[in-house]
PDB file of N, CA, C and O in Angstrom:
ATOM      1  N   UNK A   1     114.354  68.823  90.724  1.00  0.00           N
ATOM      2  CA  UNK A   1     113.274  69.747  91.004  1.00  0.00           C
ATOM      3  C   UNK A   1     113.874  71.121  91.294  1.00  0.00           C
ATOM      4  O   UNK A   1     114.844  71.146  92.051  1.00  0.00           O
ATOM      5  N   UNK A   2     113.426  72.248  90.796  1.00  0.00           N
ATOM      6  CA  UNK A   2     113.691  73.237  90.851  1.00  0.00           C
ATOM      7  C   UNK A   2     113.301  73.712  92.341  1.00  0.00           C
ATOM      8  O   UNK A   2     112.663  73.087  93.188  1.00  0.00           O
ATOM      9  N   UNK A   3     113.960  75.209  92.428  1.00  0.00           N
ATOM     10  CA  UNK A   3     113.817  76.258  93.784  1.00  0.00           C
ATOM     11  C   UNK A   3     113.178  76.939  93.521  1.00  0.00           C
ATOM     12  O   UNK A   3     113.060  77.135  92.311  1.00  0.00           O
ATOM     13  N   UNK A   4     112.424  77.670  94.383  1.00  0.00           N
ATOM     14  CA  UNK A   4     110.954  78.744  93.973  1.00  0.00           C
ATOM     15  C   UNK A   4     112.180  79.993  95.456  1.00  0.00           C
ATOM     16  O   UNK A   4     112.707  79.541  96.472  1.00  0.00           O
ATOM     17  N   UNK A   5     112.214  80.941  95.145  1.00  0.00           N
ATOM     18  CA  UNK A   5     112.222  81.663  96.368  1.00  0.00           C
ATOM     19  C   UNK A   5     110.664  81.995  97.040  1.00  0.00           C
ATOM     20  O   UNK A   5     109.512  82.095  96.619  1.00  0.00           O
ATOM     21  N   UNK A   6     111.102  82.057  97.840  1.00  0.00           N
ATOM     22  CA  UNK A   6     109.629  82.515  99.015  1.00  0.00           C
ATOM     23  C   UNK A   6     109.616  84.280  98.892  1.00  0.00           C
ATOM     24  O   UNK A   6     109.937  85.176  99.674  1.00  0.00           O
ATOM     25  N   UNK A   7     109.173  84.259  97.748  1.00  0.00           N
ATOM     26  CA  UNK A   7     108.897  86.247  97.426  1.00  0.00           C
ATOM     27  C   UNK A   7     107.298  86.058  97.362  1.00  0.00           C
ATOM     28  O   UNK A   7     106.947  85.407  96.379  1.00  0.00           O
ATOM     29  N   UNK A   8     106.335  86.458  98.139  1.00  0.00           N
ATOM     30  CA  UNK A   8     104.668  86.503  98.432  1.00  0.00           C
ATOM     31  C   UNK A   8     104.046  87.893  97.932  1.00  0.00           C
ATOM     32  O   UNK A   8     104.736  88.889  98.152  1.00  0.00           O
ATOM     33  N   UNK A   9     102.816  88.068  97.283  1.00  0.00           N
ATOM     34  CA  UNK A   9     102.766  89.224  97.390  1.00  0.00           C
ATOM     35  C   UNK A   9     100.880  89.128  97.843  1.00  0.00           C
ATOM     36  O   UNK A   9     100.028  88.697  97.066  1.00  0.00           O
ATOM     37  N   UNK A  10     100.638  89.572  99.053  1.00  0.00           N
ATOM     38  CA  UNK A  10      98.913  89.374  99.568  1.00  0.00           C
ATOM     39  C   UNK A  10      97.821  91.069  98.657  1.00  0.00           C
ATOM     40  O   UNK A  10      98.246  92.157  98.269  1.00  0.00           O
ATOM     41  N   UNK A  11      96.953  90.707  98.658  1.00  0.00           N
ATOM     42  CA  UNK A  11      96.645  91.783  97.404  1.00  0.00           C
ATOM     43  C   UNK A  11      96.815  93.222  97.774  1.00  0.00           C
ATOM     44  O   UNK A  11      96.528  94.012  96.875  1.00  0.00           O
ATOM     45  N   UNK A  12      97.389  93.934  99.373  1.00  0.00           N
ATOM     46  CA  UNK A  12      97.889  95.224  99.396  1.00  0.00           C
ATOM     47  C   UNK A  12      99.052  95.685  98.279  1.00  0.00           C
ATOM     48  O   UNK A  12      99.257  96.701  97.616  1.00  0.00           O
ATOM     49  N   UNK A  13      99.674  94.432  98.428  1.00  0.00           N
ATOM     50  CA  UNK A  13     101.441  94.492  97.851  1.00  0.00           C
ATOM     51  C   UNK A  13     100.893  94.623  95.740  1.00  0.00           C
ATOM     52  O   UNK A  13     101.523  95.116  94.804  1.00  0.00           O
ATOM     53  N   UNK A  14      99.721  94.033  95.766  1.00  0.00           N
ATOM     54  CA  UNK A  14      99.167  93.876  94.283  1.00  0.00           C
ATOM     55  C   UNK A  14      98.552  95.260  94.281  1.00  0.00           C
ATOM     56  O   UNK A  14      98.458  95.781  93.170  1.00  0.00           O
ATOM     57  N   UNK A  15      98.183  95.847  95.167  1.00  0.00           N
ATOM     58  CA  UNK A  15      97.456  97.153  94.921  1.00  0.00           C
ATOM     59  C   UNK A  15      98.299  98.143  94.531  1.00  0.00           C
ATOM     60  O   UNK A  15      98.144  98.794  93.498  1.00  0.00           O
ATOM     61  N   UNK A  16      99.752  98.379  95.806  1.00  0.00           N
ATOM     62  CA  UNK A  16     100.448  99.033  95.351  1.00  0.00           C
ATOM     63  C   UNK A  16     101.353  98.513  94.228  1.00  0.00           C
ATOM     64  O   UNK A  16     102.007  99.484  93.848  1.00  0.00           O
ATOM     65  N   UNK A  17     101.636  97.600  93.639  1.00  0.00           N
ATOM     66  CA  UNK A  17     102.084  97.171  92.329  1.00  0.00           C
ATOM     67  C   UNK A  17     101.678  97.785  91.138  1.00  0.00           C
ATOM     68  O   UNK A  17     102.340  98.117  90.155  1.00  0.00           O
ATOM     69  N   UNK A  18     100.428  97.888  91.396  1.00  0.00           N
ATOM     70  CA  UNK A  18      99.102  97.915  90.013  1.00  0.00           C
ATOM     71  C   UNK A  18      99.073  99.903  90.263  1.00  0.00           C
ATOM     72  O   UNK A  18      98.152 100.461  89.667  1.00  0.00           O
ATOM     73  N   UNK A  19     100.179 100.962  91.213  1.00  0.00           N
ATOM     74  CA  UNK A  19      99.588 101.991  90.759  1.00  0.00           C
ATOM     75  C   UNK A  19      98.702 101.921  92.516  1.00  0.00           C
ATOM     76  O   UNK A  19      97.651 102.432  92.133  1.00  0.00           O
ATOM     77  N   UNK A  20      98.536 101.739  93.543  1.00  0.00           N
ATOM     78  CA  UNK A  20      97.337 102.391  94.438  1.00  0.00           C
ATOM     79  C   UNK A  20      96.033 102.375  94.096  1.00  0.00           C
ATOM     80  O   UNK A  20      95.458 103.439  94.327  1.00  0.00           O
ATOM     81  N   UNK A  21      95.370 101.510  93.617  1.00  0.00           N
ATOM     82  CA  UNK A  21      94.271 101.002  92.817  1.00  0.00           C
ATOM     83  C   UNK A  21      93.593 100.411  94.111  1.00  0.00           C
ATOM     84  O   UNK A  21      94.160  99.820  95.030  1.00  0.00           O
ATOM     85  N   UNK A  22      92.220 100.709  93.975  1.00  0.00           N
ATOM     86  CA  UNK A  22      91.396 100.418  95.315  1.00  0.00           C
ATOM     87  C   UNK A  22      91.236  98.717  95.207  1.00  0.00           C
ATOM     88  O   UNK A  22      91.150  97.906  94.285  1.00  0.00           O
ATOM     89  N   UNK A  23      91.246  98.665  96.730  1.00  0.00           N
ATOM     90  CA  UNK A  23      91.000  97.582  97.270  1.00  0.00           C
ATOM     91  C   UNK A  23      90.010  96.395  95.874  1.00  0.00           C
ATOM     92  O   UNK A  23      90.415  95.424  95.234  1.00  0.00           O
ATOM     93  N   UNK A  24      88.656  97.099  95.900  1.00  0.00           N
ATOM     94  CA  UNK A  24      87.595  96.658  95.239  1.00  0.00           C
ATOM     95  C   UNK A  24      88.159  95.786  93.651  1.00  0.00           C
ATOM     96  O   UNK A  24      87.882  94.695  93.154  1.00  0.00           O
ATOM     97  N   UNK A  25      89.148  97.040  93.206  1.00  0.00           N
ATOM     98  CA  UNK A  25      90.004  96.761  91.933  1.00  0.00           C
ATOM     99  C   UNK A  25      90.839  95.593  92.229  1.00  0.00           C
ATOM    100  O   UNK A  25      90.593  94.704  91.414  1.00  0.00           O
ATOM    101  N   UNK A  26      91.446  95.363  92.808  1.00  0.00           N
ATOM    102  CA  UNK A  26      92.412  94.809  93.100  1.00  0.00           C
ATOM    103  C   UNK A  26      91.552  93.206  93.386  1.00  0.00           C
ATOM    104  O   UNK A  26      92.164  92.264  92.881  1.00  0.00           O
ATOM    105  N   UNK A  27      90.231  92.817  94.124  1.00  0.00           N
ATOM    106  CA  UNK A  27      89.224  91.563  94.278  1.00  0.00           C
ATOM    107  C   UNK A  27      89.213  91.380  92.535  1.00  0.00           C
ATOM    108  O   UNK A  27      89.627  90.345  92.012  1.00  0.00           O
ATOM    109  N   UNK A  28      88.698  92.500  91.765  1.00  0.00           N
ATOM    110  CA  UNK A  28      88.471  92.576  90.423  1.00  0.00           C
ATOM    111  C   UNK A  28      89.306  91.566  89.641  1.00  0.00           C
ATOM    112  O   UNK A  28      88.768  90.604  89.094  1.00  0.00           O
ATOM    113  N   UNK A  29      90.731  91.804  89.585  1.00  0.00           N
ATOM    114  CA  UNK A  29      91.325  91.703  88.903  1.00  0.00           C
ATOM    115  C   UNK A  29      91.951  90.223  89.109  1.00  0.00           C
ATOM    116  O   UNK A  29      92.283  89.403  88.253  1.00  0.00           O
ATOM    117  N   UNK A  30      92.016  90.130  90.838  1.00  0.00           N
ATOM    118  CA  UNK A  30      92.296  88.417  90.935  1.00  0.00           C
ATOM    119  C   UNK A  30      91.377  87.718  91.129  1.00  0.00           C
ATOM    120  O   UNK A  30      91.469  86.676  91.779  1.00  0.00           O
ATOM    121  N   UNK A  31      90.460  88.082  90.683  1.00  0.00           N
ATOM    122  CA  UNK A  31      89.058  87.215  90.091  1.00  0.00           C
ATOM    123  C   UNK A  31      89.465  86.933  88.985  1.00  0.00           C
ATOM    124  O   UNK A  31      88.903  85.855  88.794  1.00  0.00           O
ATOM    125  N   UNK A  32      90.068  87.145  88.081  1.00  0.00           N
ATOM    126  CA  UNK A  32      90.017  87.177  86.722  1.00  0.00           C
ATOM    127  C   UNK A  32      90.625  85.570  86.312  1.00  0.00           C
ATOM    128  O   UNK A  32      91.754  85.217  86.654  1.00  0.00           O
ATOM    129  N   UNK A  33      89.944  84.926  85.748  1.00  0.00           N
ATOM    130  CA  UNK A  33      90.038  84.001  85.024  1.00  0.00           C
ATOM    131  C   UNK A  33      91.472  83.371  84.495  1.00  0.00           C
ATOM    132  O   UNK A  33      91.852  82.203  84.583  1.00  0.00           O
ATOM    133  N   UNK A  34      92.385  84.907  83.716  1.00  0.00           N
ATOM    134  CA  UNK A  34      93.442  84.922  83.324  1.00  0.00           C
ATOM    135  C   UNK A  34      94.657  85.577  84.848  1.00  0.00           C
ATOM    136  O   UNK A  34      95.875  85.713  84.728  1.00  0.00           O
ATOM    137  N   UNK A  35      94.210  85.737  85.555  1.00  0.00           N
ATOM    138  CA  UNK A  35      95.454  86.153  87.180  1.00  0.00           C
ATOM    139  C   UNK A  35      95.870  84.935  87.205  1.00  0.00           C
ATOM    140  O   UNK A  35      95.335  84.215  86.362  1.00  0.00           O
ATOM    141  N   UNK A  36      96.695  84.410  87.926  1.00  0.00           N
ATOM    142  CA  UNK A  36      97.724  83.644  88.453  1.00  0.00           C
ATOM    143  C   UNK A  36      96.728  82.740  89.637  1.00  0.00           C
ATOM    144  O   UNK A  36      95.913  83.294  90.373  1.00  0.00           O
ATOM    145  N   UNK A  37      96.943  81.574  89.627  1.00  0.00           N
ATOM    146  CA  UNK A  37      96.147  80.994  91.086  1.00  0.00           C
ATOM    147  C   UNK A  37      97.120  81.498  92.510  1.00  0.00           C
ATOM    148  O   UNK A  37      98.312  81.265  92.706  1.00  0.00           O
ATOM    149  N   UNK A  38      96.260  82.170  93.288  1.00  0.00           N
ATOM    150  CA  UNK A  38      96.760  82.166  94.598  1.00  0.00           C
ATOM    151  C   UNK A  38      97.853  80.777  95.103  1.00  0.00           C
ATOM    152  O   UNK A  38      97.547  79.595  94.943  1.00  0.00           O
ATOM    153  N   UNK A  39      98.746  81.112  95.532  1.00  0.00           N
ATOM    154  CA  UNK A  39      99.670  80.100  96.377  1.00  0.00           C
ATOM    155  C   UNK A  39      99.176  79.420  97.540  1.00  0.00           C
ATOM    156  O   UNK A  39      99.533  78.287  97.864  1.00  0.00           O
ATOM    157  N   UNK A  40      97.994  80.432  98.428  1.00  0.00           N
ATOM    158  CA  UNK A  40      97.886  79.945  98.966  1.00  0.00           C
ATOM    159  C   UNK A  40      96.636  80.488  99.895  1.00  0.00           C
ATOM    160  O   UNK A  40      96.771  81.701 100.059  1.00  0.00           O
ATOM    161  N   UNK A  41      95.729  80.090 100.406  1.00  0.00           N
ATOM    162  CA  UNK A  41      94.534  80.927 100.843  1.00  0.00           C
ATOM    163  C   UNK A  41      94.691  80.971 102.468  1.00  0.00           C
ATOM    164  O   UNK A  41      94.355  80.056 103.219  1.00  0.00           O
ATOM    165  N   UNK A  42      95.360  82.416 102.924  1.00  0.00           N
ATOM    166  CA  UNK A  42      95.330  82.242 104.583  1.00  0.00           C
ATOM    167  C   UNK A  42      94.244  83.145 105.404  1.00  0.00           C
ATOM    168  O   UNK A  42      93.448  83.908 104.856  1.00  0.00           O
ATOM    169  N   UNK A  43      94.327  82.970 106.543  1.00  0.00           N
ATOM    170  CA  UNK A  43      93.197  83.461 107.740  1.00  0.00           C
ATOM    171  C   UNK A  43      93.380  85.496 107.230  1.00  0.00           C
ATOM    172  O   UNK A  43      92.512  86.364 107.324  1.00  0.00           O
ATOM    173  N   UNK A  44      94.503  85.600 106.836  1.00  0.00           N
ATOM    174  CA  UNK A  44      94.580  86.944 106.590  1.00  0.00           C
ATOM    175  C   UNK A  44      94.387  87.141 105.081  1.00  0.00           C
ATOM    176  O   UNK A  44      94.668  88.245 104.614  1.00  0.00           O
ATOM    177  N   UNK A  45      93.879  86.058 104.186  1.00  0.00           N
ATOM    178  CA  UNK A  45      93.296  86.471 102.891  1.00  0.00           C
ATOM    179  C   UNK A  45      94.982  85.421 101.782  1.00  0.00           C
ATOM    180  O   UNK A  45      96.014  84.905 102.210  1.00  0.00           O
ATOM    181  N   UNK A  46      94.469  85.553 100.480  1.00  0.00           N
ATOM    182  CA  UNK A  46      95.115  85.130  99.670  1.00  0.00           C
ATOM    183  C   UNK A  46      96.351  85.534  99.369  1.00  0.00           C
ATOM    184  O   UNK A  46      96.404  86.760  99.275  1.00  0.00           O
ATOM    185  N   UNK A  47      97.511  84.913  99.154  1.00  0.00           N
ATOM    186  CA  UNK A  47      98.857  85.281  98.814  1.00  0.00           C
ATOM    187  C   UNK A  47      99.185  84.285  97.021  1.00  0.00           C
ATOM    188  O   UNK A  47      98.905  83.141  96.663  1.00  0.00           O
ATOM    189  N   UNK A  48      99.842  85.386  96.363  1.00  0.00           N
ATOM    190  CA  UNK A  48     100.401  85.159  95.186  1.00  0.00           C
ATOM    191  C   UNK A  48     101.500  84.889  95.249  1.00  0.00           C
ATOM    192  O   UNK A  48     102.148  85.247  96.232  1.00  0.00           O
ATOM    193  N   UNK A  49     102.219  83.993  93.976  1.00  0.00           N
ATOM    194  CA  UNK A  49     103.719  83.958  94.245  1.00  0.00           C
ATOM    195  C   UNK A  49     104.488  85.606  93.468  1.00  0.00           C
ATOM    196  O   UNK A  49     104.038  85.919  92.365  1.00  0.00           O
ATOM    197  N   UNK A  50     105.336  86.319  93.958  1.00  0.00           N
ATOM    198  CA  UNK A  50     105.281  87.758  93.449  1.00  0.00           C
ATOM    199  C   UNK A  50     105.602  87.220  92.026  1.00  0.00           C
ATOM    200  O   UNK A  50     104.899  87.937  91.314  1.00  0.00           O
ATOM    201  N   UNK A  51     106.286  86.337  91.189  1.00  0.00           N
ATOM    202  CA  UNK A  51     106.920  86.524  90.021  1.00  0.00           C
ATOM    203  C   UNK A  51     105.813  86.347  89.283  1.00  0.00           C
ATOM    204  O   UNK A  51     105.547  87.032  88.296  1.00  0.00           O
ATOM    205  N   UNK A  52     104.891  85.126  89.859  1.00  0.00           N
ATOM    206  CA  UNK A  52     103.895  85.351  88.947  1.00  0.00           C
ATOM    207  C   UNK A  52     102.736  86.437  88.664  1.00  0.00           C
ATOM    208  O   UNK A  52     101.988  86.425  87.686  1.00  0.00           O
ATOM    209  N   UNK A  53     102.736  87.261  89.578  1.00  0.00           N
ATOM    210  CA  UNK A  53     102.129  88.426  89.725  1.00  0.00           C
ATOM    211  C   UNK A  53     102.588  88.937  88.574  1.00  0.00           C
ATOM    212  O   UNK A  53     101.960  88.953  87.516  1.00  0.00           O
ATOM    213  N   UNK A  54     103.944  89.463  88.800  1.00  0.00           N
ATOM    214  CA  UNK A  54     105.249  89.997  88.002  1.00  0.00           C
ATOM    215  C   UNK A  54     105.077  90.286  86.415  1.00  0.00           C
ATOM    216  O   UNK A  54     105.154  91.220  85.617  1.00  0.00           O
ATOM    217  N   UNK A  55     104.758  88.706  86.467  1.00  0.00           N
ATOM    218  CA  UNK A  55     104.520  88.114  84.588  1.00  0.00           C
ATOM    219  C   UNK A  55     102.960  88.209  84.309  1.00  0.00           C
ATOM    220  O   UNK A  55     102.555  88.029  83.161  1.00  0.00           O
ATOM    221  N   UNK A  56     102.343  88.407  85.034  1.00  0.00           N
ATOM    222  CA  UNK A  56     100.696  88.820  84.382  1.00  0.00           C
ATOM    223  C   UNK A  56     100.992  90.228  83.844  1.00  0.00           C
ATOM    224  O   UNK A  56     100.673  90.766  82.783  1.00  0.00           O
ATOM    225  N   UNK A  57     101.844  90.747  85.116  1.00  0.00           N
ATOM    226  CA  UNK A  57     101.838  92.245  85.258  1.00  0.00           C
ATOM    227  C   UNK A  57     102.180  92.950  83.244  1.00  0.00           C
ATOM    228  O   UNK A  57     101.605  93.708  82.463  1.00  0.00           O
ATOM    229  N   UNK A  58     103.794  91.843  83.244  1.00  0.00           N
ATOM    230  CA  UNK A  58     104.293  92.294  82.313  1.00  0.00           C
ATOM    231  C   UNK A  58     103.467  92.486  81.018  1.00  0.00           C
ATOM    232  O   UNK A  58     103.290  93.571  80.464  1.00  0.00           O
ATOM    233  N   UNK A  59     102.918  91.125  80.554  1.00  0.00           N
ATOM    234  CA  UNK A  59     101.725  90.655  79.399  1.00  0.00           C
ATOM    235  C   UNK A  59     100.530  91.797  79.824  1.00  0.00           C
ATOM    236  O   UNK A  59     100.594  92.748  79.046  1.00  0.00           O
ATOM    237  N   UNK A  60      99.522  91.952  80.785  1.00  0.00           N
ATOM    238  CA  UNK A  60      98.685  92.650  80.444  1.00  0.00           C
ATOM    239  C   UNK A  60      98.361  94.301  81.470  1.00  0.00           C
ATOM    240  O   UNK A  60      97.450  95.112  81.636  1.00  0.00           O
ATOM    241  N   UNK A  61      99.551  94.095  81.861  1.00  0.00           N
ATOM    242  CA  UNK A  61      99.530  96.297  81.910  1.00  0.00           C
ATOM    243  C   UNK A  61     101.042  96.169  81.936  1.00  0.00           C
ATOM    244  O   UNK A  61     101.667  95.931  82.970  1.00  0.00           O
ATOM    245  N   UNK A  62     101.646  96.353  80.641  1.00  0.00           N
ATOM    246  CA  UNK A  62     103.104  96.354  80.451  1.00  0.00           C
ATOM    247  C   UNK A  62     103.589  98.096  80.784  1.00  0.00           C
ATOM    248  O   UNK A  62     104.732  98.396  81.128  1.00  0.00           O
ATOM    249  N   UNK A  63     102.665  98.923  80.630  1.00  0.00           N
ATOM    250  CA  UNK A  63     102.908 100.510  80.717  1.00  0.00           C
ATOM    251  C   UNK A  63     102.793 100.618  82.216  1.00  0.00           C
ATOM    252  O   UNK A  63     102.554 101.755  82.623  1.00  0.00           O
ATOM    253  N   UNK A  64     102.920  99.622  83.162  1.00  0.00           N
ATOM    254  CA  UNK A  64     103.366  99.861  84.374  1.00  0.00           C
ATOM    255  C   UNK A  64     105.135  99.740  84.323  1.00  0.00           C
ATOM    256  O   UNK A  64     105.714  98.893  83.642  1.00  0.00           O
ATOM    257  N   UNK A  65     105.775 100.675  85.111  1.00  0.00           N
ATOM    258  CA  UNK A  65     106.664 100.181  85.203  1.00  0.00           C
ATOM    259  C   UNK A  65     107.444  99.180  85.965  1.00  0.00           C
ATOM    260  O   UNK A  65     106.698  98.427  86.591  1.00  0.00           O
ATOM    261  N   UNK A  66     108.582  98.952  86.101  1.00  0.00           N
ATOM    262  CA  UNK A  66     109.055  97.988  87.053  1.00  0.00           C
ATOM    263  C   UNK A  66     109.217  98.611  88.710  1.00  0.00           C
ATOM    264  O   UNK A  66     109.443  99.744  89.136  1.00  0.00           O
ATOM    265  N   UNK A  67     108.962  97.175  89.447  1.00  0.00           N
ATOM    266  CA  UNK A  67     108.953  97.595  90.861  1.00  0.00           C
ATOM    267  C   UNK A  67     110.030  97.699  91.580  1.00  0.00           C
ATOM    268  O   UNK A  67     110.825  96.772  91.735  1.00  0.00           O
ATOM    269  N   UNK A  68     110.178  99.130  92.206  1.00  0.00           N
ATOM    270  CA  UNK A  68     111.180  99.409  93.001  1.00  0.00           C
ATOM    271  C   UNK A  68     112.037  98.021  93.746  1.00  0.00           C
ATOM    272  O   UNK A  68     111.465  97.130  94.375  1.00  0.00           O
ATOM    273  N   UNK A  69     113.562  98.102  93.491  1.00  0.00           N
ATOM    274  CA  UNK A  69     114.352  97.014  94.138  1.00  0.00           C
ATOM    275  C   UNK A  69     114.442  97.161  95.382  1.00  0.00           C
ATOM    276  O   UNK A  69     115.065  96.342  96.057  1.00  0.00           O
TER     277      UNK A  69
END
């Protein structure tokens, strides 16, 4: 069985990913049918795993660039 690192991203970290894109945008978009399933649903709201964020990111807004190391 493989290792996952523990890299999270809760949808602020997706907002600023996506560009500073409002809150509202950001419900929008991980609604979407095609987003990644949440990892995990907490008292402070939903968390993604970041890579898979990462790889939506890449496939459908590739003219973002990559995120600061």
């Amino acid at each position: 069985m493989g290792t996952r690192s523990l890299r999270l991203m809760g949808a602020h970290e997706i907002r600023m990913r996506l560009g500073g894109i409002s809150r509202q945008r950001v419900y929008q978009i991980t609604s979407r049918p095609d987003f990644p399933e949440p990892a995990a649903d907490l008292v402070q709201g939903k968390v993604w795993w970041a890579e898979d964020v990462e790889a939506w990111i890449a496939v459908k807004r590739p003219q973002i660039t990559e995120p600061d190391k």
